[in-house]
Residue, then its C-alpha position, 0 to 999 in steps of 0.5 A: x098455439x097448436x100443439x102436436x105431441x108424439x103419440x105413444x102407449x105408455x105404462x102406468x106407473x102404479x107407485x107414482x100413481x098412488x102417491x099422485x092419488x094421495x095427493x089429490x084427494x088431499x087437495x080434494x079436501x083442502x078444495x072442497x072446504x074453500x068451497x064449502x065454507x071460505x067462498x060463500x063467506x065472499x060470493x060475488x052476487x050471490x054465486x060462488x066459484x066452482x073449484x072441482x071444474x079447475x082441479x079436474x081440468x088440471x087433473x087432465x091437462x097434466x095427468x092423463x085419463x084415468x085419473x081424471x076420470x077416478x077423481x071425476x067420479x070420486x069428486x063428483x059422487x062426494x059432492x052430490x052426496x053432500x049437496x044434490x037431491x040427484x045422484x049421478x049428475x056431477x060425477x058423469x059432468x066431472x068426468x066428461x070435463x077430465x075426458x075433454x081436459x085431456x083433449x085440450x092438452x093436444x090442442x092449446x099449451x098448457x104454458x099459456x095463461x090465456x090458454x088456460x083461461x079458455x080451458x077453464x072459460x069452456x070447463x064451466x060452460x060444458x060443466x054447468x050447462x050439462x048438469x042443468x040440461x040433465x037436471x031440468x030433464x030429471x026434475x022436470x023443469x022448465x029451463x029459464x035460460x036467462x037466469x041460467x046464463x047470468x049465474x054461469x057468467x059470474x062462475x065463470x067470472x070467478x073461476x076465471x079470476x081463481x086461474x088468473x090469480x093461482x096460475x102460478x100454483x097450478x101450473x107448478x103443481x101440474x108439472x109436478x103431477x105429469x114429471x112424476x106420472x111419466x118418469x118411468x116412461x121417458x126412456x120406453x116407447x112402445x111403437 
């Protein structure tokens, strides 16, 4: 289940980059009204999925830091705009789950549905239980661990269908993504 990957210094492709960045944000709109009006019409008890945890995991499964940290902080400071009454939560959360999808990469195959699902399982965990540690510290409330425990177990119920049902999609676009992103560097190793 280990995976070990050559480890090399690679240059960034910049047209590849763009038309990668093109993409996402395109996929970032598409996501962003499924969350924001297809799922809360289909909420199980009242909870709905949270798209942007699944779409920046993938982002680092199969891109690489920098655009998940980009997409982390773009993603993160739109949603608190539209949603949240603190600013600065959701991109920093986003792009600690970026940062922590890339180091899952070195660690579980990506080919792997239960992989995936443990990704995505410990995405929501770091993602939800961050945001509300930090807004309970911000707003001054007082953390009800309960509650806060049953919401995240019907999220992450959810998200964990979403992979389970859109695996095939995500993985093929993934492979798209990382066959784009590192084409120029298949043939140059900086050692």
């Amino acid at each position: 289940m280990k995976k070990y990957k050559n480890r090399r210094r690679e240059k960034l492709n910049i047209p590849a980059l763009i038309f990668i960045s093109i993409i996402l944000l395109l996929v970032f709109g598409l996501l962003y009204f499924l969350q924001a009006n297809i799922f809360p019409l289909i909420p199980i008890n009242g909870i709905v999925p949270n798209l942007f945890v699944i779409f920046i995991l993938v982002i680092g499964l199969f891109g690489n830091n920098f655009l998940a940290i980009l997409f982390g902080i773009i993603s993160g400071i739109f949603i608190d705009l539209s949603y949240s009454e603190v600013i600065g939560i959701t991109p920093a959360m986003l792009c600690l789950v970026g940062f922590i999808a890339t180091w899952f990469d070195s660690l579980w195959s990506k080919d792997e549905r239960i992989s995936i699902i443990i990704m995505v399982i410990l995405s929501t965990f770091i993602f939800e239980f961050g945001s509300y540690f930090l807004k309970s510290l911000i707003l001054d409330f007082e953390i009800e661990s309960g509650v806060f425990f049953k919401i995240l177990a019907i999220e992450e119920l959810y998200n964990v269908l979403l992979t389970i049902i859109f695996f095939g999609v995500i993985k093929k676009f993934g492979y798209m993504m990382e066959r784009k992103l590192k084409r120029s560097n298949m043939y140059s190793v900086e050692l």
